[in-house]
C-alpha distance (Angstrom), angle and dihedral (degrees) to the residues before:
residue distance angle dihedral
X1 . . .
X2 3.81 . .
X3 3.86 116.5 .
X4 4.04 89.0 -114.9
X5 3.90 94.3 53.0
X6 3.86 110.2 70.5
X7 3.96 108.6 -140.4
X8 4.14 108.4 -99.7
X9 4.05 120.6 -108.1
X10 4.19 91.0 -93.2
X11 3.64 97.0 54.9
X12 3.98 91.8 47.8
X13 4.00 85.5 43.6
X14 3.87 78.3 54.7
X15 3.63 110.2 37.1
X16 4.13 109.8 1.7
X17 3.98 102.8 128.6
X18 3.90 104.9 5.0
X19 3.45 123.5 95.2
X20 4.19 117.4 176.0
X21 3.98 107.9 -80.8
X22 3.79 115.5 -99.1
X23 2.99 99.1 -138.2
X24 3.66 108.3 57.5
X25 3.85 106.6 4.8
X26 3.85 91.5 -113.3
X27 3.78 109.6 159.3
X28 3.62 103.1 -155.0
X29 3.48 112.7 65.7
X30 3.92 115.8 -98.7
X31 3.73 133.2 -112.2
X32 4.00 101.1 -117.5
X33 3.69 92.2 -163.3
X34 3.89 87.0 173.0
X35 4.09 128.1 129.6
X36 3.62 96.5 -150.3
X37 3.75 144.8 10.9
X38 4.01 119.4 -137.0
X39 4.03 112.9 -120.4
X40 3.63 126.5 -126.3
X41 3.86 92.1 -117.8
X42 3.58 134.5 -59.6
X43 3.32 109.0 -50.8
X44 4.15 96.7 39.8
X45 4.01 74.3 60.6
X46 3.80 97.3 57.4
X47 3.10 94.4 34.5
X48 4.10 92.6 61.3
X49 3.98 88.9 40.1
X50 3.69 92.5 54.9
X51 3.62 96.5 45.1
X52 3.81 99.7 -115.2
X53 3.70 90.5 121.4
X54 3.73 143.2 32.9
X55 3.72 119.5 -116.3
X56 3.42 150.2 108.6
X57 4.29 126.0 -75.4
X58 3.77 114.1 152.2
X59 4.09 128.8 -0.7
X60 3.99 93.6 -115.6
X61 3.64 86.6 61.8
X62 3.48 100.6 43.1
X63 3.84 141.6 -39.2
X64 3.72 134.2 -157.0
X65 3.86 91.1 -112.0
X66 3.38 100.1 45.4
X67 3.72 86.9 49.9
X68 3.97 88.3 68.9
X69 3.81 90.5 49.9
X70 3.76 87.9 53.8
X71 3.72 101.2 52.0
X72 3.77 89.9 35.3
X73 3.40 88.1 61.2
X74 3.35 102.5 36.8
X75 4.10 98.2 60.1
X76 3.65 88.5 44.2
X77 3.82 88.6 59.8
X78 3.78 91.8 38.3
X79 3.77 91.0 -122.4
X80 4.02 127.5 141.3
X81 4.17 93.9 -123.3
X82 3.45 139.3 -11.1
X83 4.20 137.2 -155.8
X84 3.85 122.0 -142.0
X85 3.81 108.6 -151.2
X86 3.95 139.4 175.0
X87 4.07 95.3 -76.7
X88 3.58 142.4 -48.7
X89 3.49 101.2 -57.6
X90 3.48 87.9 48.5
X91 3.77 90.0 64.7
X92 3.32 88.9 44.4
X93 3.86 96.6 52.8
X94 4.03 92.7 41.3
X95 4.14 90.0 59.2
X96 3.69 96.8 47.9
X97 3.91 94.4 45.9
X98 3.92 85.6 50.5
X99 3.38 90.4 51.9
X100 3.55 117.5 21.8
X101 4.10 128.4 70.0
X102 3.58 125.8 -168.0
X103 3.83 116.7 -68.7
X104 3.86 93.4 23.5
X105 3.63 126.6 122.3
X106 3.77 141.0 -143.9
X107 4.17 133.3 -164.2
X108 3.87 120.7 -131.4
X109 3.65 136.1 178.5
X110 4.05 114.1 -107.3
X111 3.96 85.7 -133.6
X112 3.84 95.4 87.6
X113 3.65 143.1 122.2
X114 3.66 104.8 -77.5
X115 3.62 91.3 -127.3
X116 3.83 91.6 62.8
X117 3.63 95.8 49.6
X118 3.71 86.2 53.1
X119 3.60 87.1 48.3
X120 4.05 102.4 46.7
X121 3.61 88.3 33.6
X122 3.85 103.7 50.5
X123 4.30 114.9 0.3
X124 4.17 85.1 49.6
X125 3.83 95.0 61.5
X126 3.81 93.8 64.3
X127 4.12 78.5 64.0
X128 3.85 94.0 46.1
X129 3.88 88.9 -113.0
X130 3.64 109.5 143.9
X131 3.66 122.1 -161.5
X132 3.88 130.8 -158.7
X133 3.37 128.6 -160.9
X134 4.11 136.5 -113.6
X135 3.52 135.6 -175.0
X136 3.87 115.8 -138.8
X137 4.26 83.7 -159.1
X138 3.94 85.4 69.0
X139 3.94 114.4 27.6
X140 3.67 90.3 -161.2
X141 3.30 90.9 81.1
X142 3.46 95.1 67.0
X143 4.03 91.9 49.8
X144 3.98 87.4 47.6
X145 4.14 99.1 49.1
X146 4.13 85.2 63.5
X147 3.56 119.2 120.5
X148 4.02 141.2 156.6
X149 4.02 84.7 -90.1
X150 3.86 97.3 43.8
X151 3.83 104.6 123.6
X152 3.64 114.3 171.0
X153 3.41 134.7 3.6
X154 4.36 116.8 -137.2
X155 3.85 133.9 -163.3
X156 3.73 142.8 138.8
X157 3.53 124.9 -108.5
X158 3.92 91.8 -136.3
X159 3.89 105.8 13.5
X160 3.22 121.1 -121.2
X161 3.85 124.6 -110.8
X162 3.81 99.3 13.2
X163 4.05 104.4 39.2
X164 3.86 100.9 -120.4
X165 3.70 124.6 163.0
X166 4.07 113.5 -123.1
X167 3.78 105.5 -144.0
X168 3.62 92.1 -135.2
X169 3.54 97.4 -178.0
X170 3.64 101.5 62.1
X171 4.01 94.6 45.7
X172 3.76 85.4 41.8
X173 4.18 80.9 63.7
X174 3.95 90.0 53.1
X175 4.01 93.9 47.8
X176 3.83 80.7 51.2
X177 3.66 106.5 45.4
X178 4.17 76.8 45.3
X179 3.47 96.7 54.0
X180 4.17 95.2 -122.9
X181 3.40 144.0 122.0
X182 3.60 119.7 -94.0
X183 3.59 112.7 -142.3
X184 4.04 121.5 -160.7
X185 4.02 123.9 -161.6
X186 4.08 94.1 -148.7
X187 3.92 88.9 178.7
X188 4.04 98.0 112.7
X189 3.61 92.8 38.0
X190 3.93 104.6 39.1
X191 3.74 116.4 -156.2
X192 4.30 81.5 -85.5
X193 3.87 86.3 74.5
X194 3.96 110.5 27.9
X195 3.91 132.5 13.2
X196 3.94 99.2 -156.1
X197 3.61 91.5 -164.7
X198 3.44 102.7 62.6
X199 4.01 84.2 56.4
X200 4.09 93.6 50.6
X201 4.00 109.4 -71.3
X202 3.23 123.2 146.3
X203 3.70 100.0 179.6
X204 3.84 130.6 25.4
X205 3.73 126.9 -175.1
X206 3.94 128.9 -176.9
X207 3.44 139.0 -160.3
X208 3.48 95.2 -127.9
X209 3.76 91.3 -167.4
X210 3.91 95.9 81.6
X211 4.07 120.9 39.6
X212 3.92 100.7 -0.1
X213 3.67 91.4 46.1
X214 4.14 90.7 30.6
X215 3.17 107.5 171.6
X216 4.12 110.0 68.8
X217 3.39 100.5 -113.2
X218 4.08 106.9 102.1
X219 3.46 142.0 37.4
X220 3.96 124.7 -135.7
X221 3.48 151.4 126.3
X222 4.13 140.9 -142.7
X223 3.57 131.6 -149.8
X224 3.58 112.3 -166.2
X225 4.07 132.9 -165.1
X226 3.68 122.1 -134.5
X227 3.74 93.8 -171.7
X228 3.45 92.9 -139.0
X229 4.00 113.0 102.4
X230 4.13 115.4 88.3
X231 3.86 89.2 -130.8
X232 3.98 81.2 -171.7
X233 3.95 105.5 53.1
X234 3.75 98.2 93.2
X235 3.66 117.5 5.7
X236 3.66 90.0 -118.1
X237 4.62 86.4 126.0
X238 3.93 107.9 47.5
X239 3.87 95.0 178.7
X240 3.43 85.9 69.0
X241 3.70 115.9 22.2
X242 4.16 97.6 40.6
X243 4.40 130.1 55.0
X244 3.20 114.9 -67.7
X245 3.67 117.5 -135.3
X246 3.39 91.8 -156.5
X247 3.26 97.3 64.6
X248 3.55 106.6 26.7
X249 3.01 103.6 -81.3
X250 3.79 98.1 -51.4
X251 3.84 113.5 164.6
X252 3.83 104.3 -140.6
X253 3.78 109.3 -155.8
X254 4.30 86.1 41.5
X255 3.89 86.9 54.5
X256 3.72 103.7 35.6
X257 3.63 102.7 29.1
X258 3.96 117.5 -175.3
X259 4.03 90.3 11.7
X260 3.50 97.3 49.3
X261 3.27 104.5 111.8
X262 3.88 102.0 48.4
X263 4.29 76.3 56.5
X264 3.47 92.5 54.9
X265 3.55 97.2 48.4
X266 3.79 90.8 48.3
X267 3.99 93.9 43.6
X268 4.17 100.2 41.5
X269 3.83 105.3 18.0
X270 4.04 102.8 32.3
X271 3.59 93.5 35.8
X272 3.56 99.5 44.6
X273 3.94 101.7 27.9
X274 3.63 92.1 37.0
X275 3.91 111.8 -150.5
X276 3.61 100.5 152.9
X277 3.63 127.1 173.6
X278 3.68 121.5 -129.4
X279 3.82 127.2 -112.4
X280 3.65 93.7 -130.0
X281 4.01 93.1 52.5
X282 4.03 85.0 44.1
X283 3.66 86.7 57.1
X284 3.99 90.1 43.8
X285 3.99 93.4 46.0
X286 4.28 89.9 47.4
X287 3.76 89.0 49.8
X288 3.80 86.8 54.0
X289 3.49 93.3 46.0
X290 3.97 94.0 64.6
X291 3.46 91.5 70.3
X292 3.56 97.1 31.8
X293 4.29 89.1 114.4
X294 4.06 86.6 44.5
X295 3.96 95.4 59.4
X296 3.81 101.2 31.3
X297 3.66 87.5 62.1
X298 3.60 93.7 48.2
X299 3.81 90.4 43.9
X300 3.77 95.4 53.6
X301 4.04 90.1 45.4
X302 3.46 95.6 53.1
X303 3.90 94.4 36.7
X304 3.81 86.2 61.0
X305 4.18 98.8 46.6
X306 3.76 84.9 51.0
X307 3.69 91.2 45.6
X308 4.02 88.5 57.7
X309 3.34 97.4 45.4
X310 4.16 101.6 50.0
X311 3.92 79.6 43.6
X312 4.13 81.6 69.2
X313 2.94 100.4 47.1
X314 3.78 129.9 109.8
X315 3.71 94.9 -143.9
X316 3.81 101.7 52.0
X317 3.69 119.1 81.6
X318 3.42 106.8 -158.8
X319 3.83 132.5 -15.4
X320 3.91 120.9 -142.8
X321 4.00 115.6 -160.8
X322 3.55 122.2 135.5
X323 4.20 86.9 -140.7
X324 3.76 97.1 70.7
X325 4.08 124.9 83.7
X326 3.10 107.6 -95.0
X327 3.82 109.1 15.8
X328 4.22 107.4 134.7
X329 3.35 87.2 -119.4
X330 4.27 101.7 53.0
X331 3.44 90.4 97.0
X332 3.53 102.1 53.4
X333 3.61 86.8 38.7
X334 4.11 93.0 62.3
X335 3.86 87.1 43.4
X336 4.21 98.2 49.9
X337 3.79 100.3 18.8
X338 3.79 115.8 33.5
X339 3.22 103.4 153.0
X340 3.90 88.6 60.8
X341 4.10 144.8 -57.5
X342 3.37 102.1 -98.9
X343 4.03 146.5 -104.2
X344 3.88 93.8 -79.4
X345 3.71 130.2 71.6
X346 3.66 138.9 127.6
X347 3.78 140.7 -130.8
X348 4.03 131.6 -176.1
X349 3.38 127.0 -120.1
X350 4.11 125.7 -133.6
X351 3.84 92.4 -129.7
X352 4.09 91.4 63.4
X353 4.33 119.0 -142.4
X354 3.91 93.9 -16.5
X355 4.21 96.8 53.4
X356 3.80 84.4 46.8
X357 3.87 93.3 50.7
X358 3.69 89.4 47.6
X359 3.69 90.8 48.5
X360 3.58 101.9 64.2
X361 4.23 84.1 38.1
X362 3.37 93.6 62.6
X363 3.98 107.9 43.7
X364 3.67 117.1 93.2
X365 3.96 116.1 -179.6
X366 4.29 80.6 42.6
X367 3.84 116.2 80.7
X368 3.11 119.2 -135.6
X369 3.38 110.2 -141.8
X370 4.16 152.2 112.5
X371 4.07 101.7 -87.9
X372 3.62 135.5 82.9
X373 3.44 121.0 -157.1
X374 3.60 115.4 56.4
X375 3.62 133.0 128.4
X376 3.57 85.1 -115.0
X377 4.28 121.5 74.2
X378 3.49 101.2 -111.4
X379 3.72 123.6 -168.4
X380 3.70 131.1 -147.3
X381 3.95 138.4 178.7
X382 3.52 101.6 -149.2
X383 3.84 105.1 -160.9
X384 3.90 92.9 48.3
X385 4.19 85.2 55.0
X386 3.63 129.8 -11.0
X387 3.27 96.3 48.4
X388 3.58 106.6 24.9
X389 3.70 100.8 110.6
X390 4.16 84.0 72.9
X391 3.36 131.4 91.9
X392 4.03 118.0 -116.7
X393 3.33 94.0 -102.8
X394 4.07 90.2 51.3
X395 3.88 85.6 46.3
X396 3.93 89.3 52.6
X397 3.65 94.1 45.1
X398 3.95 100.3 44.2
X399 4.10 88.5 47.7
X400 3.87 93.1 -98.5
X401 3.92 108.2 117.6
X402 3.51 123.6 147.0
X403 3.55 95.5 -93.1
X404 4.05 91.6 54.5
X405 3.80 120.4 117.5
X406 3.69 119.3 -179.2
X407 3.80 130.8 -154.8
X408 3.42 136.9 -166.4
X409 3.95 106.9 -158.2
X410 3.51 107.7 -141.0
X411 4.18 130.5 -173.7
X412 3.24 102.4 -100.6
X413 4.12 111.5 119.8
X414 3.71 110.3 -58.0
X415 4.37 92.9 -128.4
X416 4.21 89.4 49.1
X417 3.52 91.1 49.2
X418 4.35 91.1 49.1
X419 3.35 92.4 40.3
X420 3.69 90.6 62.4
X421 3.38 95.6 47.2
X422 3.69 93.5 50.1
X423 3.62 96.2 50.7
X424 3.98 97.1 52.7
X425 4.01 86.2 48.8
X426 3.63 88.5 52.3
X427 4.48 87.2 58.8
X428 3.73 91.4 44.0
């Protein structure tokens, strides 16, 4: 690599944040599965504890393998600094408490996983965190839910059950005009499909547990800094823009500048909260991640040859994925995910709830089962599970009615994973 050419998105996927240990020459980077790191003496010690230096004390704050996952991630997003935490929700959690105090509100879409909505909508009250809702079908929404104690605004990239494309650009404007972050889930999309920030986002978060991970084996989750917010302008984020008492009086965002927010998360949230992610599912997750390019190709492919072929067929409904001609969402697809839509979409079936609950009865090489992600094609009626905590009209609205099936495409050969399909629509 010449220093004028920046390395492409496979070799960071491969090598962005690892360097062979020094200790012992091993090339892949090595499980740390430590509690605690020994200090130089006393002052290295303070030093580390007050923040005046960069190092490693205790596994739930940080760990030498997790470390790699961030910065991995991080560059491959084209953010400043990134935190690797427990799980999804995790990531989730860590950003509001970092940003959020009681009584304050934040907008996000309707189009999420149903586990978030249960999460913003009922877990975040016992905080005083109020959330109101948007609708990425009308983007006025978005500019109408603003108030004097709107702090963040949240969507997915690619929402999660039902496929759609978040035009992150124009709610970007809104978080903008409102003087908020703008925080992006990237999970469906992966940074292989969409870079949120260069469409507005100031934050992005993953559940690491389905495509960066990809193979169903660990749980974790990412939050990543764009550098681009001015935590300072308005007073609106205390953790970061006032002293902080624990760390005498150390104002974050003053001290750490465009990374200060992945710190704070790490130094309140993480160390206080504690969701830390283990060394050994870091280790997992990075191995994923070097092939991360690899599979979301051959996710997208095969997401879109199924996609054709259940929109032929005379016991599907409807099909929703942003990759077919003439899908609402095609356009905004070509514009935020070029590469391809994605592994996940979902279609309706004629015969309502009880065709969809026969569906996923009836395939055999699918699993049936509540991830997305895998290398596997996994299958999923979302009103029977996922989402069936909501009410109908929640169902309805997040792209979960009865009639909903939801796929996750995985790489296995395209005419194994059809024929599957096809014979569990022929016992409906």
């Amino acid at each position: 690599m010449s220093d004028n050419n920046a390395p492409g998105f496979s070799t960071l996927a491969i090598h962005a944040g690892a360097q062979p240990d020094p200790s012992t020459g091993a090339r892949a980077t090595p499980i740390y599965q430590t509690t605690s790191f020994v200090f130089d003496d006393v002052d290295h010690a303070a030093s580390l504890f007050g923040l005046q230096a960069f190092g490693n004390i205790y596994t739930r704050i940080g760990n030498p393998t997790c470390a790699v996952l961030e910065e991995r991630v991080a560059t491959l997003e084209g953010g400043t600094a990134a935190l690797a935490v427990a799980s999804g929700h995790a990531a989730e959690h860590l950003v509001f408490h970092t940003l959020l105090e009681p009584g304050d509100e934040f907008i996000a879409a309707r189009q999420l996983y149903g586990g978030s909505i249960n999460q913003f909508g009922e877990a975040y009250k016992k905080f005083g965190w109020n959330v109101k809702w948007a609708d990425i079908n009308d983007i006025s929404t978005f500019k109408n839910a603003v108030s004097d104690k709107t702090k963040a605004i949240f969507v997915e990239s690619i929402a999660n059950p039902g496929g759609a494309i978040t035009d992150i650009a124009a709610i970007a404007e809104i978080a903008k005009e409102a003087k908020v972050p703008l925080i992006v889930d990237n999970t469906m999309a992966t940074p292989y499909l969409c870079k949120p920030f260069e469409h507005g986002a100031d934050i992005i978060v993953h559940s690491a547990t389905k495509f960066l991970g990809g193979h169903g084996n660990s749980i974790g989750g990412l939050i990543v800094d764009g550098g681009t917010f001015d935590w300072s302008e308005d007073g609106k984020y205390p953790s970061l823009s006032q002293p902080c008492a624990s760390y005498s009086g150390m104002v974050l965002h003053e001290t750490f500048g465009n990374f200060a927010f992945a710190i704070a998360c790490r130094v309140l949230g993480l160390r206080d909260l504690g969701p830390a992610l283990s060394p050994f599912n870091a280790f997992m997750i990075l191995t994923g991640i070097e092939t991360l390019p690899l599979r979301m190709q051959k996710h997208s492919d095969n997401a879109l040859a199924v996609a054709k072929y259940l929109k032929g067929h005379d016991k599907v409904e409807w099909v929703s994925y942003a990759g077919l001609d003439g899908d609402k969402f095609k356009d905004a697809a070509s514009k935020y995910c070029p590469k391809g839509a994605g592994a996940v979409f979902t279609f309706g079936l004629k015969g309502g709830y009880d065709a969809g609950v026969a569906l996923v009865s009836n395939v055999e090489m699918f699993s049936h089962l509540a991830n997305i992600g895998d290398t596997r094609s996994l299958i999923i009626h979302p009103a029977s599970t996922t989402h069936r905590q909501l009410s109908d009209e929640q169902k309805t609205t997040a792209g979960a009615g009865p009639e909903v099936v939801r796929l996750s495409v995985g790489i296995e050969d395209l005419d194994d994973i059809i024929a599957d399909l096809e014979q569990a629509l022929d016992r409906i």
